[in-house]
N, C-alpha and C positions, 0 to 999 in steps of 0.2 A: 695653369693655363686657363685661357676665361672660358667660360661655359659653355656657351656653344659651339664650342672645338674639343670639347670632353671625346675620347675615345675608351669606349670599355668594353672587356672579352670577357666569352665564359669562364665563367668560374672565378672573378673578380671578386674581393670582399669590398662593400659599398658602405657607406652610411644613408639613408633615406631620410629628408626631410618630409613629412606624409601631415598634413592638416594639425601641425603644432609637436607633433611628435618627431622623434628622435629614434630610427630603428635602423636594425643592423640587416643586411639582406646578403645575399649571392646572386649575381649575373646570370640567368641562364639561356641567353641571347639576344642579341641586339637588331632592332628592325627600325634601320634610321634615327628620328631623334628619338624612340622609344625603346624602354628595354623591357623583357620579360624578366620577371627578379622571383626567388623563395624566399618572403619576408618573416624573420623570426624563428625562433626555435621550431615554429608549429610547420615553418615551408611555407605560407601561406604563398601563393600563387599571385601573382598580381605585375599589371605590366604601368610604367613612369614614366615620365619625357627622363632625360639629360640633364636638365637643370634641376633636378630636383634632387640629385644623386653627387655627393663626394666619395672619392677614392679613396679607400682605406691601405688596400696592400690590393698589388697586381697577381696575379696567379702566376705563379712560378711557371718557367716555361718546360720544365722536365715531370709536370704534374698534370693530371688527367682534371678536366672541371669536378669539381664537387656541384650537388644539388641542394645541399643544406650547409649549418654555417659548422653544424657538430664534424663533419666529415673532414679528412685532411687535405691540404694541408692547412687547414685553419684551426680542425681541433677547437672550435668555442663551444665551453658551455656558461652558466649561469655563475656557478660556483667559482671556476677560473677568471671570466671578466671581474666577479668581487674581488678576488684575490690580487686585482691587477693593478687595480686602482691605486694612481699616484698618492702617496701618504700630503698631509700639506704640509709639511716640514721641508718637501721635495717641492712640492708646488709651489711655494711661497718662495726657497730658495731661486728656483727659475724664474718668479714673476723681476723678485728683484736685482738677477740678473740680467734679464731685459729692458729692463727699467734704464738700469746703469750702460747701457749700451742698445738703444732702440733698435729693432732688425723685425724682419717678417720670414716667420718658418715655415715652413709645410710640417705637416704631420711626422714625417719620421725624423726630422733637425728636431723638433721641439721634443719628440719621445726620449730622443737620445739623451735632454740635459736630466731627466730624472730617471732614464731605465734604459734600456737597451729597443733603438727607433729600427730596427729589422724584426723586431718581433710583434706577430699579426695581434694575439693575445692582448699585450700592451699598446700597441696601436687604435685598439677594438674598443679599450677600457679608456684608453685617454681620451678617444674620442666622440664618446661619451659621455663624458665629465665637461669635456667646452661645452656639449650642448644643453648643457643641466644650467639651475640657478646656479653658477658660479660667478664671482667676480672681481676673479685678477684678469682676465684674456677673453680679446675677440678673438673670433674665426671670422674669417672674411673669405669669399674664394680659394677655399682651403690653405689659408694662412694665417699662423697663430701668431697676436701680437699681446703687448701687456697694458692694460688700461693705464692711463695716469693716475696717480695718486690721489687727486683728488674725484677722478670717477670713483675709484675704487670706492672710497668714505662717501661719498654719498649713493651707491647702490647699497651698500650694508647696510648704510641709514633706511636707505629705503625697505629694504629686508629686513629689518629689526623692527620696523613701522609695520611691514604687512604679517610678520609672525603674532605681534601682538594684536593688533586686529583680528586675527583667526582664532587667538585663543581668548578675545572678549566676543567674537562671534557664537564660539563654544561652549562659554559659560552663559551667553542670554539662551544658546539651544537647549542647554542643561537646566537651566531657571524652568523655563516653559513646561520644560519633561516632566524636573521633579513638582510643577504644581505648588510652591511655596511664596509665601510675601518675598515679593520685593520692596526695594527703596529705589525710587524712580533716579535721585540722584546720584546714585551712585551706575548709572548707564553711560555710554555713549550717547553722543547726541543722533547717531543713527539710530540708533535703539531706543531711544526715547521716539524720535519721531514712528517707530515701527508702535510702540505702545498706542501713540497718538491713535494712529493708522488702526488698531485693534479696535479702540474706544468708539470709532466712526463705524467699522462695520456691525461694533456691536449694538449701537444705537438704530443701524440698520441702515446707513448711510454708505453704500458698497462700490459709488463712483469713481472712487481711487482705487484699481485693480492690488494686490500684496505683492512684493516683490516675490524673486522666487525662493531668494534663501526661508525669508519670513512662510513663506508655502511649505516649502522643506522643513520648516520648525516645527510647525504647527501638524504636518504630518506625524514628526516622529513623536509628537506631546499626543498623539492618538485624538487629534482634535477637528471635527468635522470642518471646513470653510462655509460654514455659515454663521448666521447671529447669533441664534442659541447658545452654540456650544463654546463660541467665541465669548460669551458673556462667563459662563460657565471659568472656563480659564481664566480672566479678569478676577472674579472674584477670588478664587484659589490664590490666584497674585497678590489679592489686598486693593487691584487698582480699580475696581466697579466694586458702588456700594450693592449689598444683596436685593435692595428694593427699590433699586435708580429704575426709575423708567423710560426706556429706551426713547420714547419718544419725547423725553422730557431734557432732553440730549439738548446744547446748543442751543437752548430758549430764551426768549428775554424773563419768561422764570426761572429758570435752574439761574441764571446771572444774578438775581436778584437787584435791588437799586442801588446804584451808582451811592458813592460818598458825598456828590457833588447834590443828588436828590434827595438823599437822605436829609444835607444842612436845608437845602431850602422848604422840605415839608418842615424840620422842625423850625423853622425862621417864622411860618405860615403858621405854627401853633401857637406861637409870642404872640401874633399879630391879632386871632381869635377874638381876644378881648375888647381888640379897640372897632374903633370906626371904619366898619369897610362901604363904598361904596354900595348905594340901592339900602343900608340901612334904614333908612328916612323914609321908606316905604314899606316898610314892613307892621302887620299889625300885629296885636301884642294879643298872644294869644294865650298866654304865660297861666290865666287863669282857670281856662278848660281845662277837666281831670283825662288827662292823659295818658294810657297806658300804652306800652310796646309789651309783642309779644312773638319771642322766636324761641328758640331750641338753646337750651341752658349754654354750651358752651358757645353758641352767639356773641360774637363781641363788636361785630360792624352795624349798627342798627341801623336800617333806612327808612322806616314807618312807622308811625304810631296812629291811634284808633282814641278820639274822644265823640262823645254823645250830648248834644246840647238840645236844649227846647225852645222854641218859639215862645212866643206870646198865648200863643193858641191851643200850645202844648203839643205840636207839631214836632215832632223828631228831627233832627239836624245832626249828620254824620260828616264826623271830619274824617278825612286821611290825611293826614300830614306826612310829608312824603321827606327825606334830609334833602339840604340842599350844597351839596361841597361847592356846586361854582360859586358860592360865597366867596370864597379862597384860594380855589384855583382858576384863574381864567383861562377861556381860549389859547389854544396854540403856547400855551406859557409850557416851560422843558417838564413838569408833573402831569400835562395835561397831552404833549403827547409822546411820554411817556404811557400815559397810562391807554391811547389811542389803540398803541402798539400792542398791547395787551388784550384790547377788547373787552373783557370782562377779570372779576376774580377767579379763580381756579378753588374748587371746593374739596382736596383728598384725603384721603383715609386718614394719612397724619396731621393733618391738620392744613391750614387755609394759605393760598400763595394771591395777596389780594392786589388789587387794582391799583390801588393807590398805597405807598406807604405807611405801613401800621399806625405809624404815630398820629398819622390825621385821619386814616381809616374808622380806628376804635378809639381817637379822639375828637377833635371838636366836629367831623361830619359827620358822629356819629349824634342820635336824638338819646342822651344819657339822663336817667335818670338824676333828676332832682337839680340838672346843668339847663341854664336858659339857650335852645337852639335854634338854630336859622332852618326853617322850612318854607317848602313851599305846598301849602294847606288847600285842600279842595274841599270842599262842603256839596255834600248829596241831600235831597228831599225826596222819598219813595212816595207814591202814591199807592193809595189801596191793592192794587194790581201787579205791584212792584217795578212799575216802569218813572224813568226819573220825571220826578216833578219839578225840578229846581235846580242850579247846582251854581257854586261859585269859585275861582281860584284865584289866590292871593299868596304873594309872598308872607311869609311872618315870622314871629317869636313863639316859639312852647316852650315846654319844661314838665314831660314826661314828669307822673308821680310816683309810676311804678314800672319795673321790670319784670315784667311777668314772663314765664316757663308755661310751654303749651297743658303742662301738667296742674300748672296752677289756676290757669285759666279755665280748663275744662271743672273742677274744684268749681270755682266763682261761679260759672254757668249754672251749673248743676245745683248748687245751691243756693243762688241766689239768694244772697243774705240783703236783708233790705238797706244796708248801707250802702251795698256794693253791685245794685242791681243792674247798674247799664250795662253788665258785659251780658245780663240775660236780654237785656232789650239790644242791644248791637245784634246778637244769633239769632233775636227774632227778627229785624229787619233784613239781616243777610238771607238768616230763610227763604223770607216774601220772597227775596229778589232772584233767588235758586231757583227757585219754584217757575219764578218767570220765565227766566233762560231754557230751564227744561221744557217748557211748556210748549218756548220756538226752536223745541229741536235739540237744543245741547244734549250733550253726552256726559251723563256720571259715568265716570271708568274709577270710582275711588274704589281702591283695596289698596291690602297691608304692604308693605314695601321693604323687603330684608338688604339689608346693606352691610359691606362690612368698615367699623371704622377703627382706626387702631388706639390704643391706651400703654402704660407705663408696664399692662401683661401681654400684649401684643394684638392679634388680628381679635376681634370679637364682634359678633354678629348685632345686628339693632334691627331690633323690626319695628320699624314705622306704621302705627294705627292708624285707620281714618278717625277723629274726632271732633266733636262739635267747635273746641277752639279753632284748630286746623282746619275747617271747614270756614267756617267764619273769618279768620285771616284772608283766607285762597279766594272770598267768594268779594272781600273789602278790594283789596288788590285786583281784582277782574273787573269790579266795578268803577274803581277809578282808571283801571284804561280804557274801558266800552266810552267813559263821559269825557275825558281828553279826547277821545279818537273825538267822539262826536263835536267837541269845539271845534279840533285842527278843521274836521269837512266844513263847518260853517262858517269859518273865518277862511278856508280856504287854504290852509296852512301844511307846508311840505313837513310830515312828520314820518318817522321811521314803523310805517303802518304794518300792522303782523297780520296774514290771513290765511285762510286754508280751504283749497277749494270742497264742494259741494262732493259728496262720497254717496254710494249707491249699497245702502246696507242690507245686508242679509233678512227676508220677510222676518218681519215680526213673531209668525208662529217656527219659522221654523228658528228664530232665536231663543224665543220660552223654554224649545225643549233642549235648549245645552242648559246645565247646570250654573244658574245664578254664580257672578263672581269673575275667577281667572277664565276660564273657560269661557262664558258668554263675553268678555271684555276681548279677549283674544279675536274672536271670531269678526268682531267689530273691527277693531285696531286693523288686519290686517285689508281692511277696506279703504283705508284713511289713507289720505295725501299728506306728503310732508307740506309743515307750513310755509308760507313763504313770505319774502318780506320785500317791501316797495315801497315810494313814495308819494301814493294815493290808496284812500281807501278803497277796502272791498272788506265783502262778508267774510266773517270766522265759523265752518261751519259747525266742528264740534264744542263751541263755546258757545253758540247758539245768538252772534251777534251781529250788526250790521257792518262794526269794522271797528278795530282794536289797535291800541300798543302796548308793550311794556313800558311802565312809567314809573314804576314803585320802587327801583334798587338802583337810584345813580350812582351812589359807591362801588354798587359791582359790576354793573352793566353798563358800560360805557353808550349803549344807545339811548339807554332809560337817561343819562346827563344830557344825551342830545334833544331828545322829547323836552325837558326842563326849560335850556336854553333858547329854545324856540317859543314855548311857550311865556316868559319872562321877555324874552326881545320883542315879542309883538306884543305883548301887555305895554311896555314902556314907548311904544315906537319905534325901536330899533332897529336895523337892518338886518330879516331873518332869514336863510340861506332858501332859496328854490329848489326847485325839486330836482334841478342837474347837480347843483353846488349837493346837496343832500346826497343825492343819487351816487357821486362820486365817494365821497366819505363813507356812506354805508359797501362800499364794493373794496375801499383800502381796509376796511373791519374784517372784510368776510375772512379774508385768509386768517387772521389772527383769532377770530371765532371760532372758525372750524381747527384749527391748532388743540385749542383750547378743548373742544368736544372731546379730542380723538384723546389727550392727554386725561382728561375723567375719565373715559371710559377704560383705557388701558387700566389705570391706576385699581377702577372697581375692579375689574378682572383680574388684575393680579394678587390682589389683597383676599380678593374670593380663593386662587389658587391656595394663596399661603395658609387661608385658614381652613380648607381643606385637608391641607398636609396633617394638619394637627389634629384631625377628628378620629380618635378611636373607631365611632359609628361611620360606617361604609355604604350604609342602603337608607333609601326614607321611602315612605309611599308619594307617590306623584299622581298628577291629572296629566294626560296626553291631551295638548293645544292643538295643534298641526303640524302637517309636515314643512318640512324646510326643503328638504331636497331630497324626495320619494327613492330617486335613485337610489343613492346611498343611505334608504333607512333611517336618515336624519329626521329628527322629528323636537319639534318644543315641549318641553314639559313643564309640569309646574310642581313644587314641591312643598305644599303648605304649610311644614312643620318652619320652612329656613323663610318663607313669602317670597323665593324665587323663582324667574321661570329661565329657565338651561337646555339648552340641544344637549342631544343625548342619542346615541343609537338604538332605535325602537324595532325591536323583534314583534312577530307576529303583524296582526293589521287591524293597528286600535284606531278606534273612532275618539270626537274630540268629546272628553270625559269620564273619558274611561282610566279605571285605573290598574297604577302600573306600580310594580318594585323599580326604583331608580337605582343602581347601584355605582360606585365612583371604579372605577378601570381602570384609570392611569392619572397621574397630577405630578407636575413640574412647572414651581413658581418661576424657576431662573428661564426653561425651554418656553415659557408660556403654552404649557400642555394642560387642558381639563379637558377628560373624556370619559362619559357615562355610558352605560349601557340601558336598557330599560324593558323590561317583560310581563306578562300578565301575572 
């Protein structure tokens, strides 16, 4: 009968279709199109429309209503509905004899071809089973028909399809639990994308919500839905390396250079030796004694240091600065390639650089004892150490030596009378230290602990101040104070570095912090970041009128922009203004600051991991200041490591006083370092 003419009395066995579910109830009175029903063994109380309800068996007319389905005359329990169940020897006989003779049953005609269609029991059980994953038979308005044979083969299909999925669902839930490598390829491609999916949040990228099953996974694998512990699992799997850093996720460095950049830097090393344009202007400068000097495993070199004399016996200080846009030009796919980048990336393991290596620590690099394309500036001090002279010219050197900051402080030191210009180079850098300090600069030199890694793992390097390393930093400062000073006289849009004017702590009451971290701290924490534009302005803890970086175009993509500018207005060229500039330096910024964040991460975590490995748990420290009084956050300085670390500082130390630091907790994968600190 169609549904909305459904008539049903107390005590009726029903079937309930109820929000996807299949339950058995009793009647226990009707109030129009709704009925009061005892749903399930438990009775449970609950009132349905009509259409939500088929007729299983009517209540016998010589029987009192029943309240439950346990009571007579229905007699159901649990154990009897199992027992009731059509066999499918019986099932399958019926399908295919309605197959062979199509017809529409009601419940009790269809009960009848496999059991006996008067009985509630079997009635209760069959009716049940249509509503299960079965699929030989519809039910339609309480009538059983037999699908076609070809429904039939294709729901088992599909049922054979979704058993397996469940049980490749159950073995990625079981992968995760048990914490063991996998092999990616042997996934789903749903499950590869949920890997994907893992890799993005653990890089910290959380804009694509987990599904829910992958939620459910990661519950039962006891795994918090954050980065950390998300990385944490990753590795257990084999699929994050233990010292990827998250932020190093997705970069045009982790990608490294294309195959296609690769052929054309090395095409540009073939080409090195010949004729390139602007050669024919270059002087030769091949016979000045040339040294470069960096840090032994240094292999990008962009500066060298020679010392000539006048006529007069006037001192003549070259920096010769490398020049790669020899070889790479503007806008060419290396150049902004290397745009996108911004600079080199300098980490623990070793260097992710600007340009590909072959041309990096080949011919842009000033190699010893190799004839190179620079472009060379020549400084004249005066008594006073302010410039007296200075000239810039493209040209040719040919470095003599490859000096190590170690070797060089040696030469200084000794000054052997063959070898005296690197002592007359530290005396002229002096003068001019002297100078800068005089208008104000700021020495903040001290030691500098870093960790970088080796073939035995993390290991600590403490960076000294030194007279060569003084003398590089001070050649370098001075060839951008004297470009700045062209760009302003020429008028010239250059990528100008400055730092406003800071209001430092009196003089006596910096005397009495203890010379060093402590006194450099107290300074620092007065200072403006620097900033960068294209006009000058003063630098105020360099103590100049206005500056650039000019000295590393290999690694600084801004230092090639200074170059270029300088080289197109020397020749007359068209050299970009300070909106065209302005623009360029603003598509840098994001890829600069990329770059910051990915050092810094890197030092921190390589700090973590070498932590992990320290037997020693405590050092003495210097309390700097606080960071956030609230929470007892306070900087410290630790001179035995030359770092300075927040830490939680007990009691209420003043800056210089000192403290036991002790390590608390460390986790390289959670990125967790946390100290404590006390008198």
């Amino acid at each position: 009968m169609p549904a909305a003419s459904r008539r049903f009395t107390a005590g009726d066995l029903v079937g309930l279709h109820d929000d996807s579910r299949s339950l058995l109830a009793v009647v226990v009175a009707e109030k129009g199109t709704r009925l009061d029903l005892r749903v399930g063994f438990e009775a449970k109380a609950v009132q349905r429309g009509v259409r939500q309800l088929d007729l299983i068996a009517a209540l016998p007319g010589d029987q009192p209503p029943p309240s439950r389905l346990s009571q007579p005359p229905w007699g159901l329990s649990q154990e009897a509905l199992q027992q009731a169940v059509p066999s499918p020897r019986e099932l399958g006989a019926a399908w295919l004899l309605l197959l062979d003779e199509p017809a529409s049953l009601d419940l009790g005609d269809f009960v009848d071809l496999i059991g006996d269609g008067g009985d509630p029991i079997q009635r209760a059980a069959s009716w049940l089973w249509l509503q299960g994953p079965q699929t030989l038979f519809r039910w339609r308005q309480q009538q059983v028909e037999a699908r076609p044979l070809l429904d039939v083969r294709r729901l088992r299909r599909d049922a054979r399809r979704q058993k397996l999925a469940e049980q490749r669902r159950h073995q990625w839930q079981d992968a995760l639990r048990q914490r063991q490598p996998i092999d990616p390829q042997q996934l789903e491609p749903e499950q590869r994308q949920q890997l994907a999916l893992l890799r993005e949040w653990a890089g910290g990228d959380i804009s694509r919500p987990l599904p829910d099953d992958l939620h459910r996974a990661l519950q039962a694998a006891h795994c918090p839905i954050e980065a950390s512990p998300i990385r944490h699992l990753l590795v257990d799997l084999g699929q994050w390396e233990r010292h990827h850093l998250p932020s190093l996720e997705n970069t045009t460095w982790q990608a490294g250079f294309s195959e296609e950049l690769e052929g054309e830097a090395r095409r540009l090393v073939d080409l090195a030796a010949t004729e390139r344009p602007g050669d024919e202007r270059r002087r030769d400068l091949t016979g000045l004694h040339t040294v470069t000097i960096d840090d032994e495993d240094t292999r990008d070199i962009d500066d060298g240091l020679s010392l000539e004399r006048g006529a007069d016996g006037t001192p003549r200080l070259w920096i010769h600065i490398a020049d790669p846009g020899r070889l790479v030009a503007a806008d060419s796919p290396l150049d902004t390639e290397a745009r996108r980048r911004a600079s080199s990336l300098y980490l623990a393991r070793g260097s992710l650089p600007m340009f590909p290596e072959v041309l990096s620590t080949g011919p842009m690099s000033l190699r010893m004892g190799q004839r190179s394309a620079a472009l060379s500036l020549w400084v004249e001090l005066a008594s006073d150490g302010t410039v007296a002279g200075y000239g810039l010219e493209p040209s040719w050197v040919q470095p003599a030596y490859r000096l190590s900051y170690a070797d060089a402080d040696e030469l200084i030191e000794l000054a052997p009378p063959q070898e005296r210009y690197l002592e007359e180079i530290h005396a002229l850098m002096e003068l001019r230290r002297r100078w800068r300090l005089a208008r104000g600069a700021l020495n903040l030199d001290q030691p500098e602990g870093r960790i970088r890694c080796d073939h035995q793992g993390a290991q600590l390097e403490i960076t000294e101040p030194s007279p060569s390393r003084t003398m590089v930093a001070e050649a370098m400062i001075l060839a951008g104070a004297v470009i700045a000073q062209l760009g302003q006289t020429q008028n010239l849009a250059l990528p100008y570095r400055s730092q406003l004017a800071a209001e430092l702590p009196p003089e006596a009451e910096l005397q009495a912090l203890p010379a060093g971290p402590v006194r450099h701290a107290a300074i620092k924490r007065c200072l403006s970041r620097g900033l960068l534009g294209t006009s000058p302005a003063p630098h105020f803890s360099l103590g100049l009128p206005c500056y650039v970086q000019a000295t590393s175009p290999i690694r600084r993509y801004n230092d090639l922009l200074v170059q270029r500018q300088l080289l197109a207005h020397q020749q007359g060229e068209p050299v970009q203004d300070e909106a065209q500039l302005g623009t360029l330096l603003s598509e840098l910024e994001g890829a600069i600051r990329q770059g910051l964040q990915i050092a810094r991460e890197d030092q921190r975590h390589w700090q973590q991991v070498w932590f992990e490995a320290q037997e020693q748990h405590q050092w003495p420290g210097l309390f700097l200041r606080w960071l956030r009084p609230q929470d007892r956050l306070g900087l410290v300085h630790l001179p035995d490591l030359a770092m300075d670390l927040a830490a939680e500082c007990h009691g209420d130390p003043s800056p210089g006083d000192g403290l036991l630091v002790r390590l608390q907790q460390v986790d390289s994968l959670r990125d967790l370092l946390r100290f404590t600190a006390a008198p």
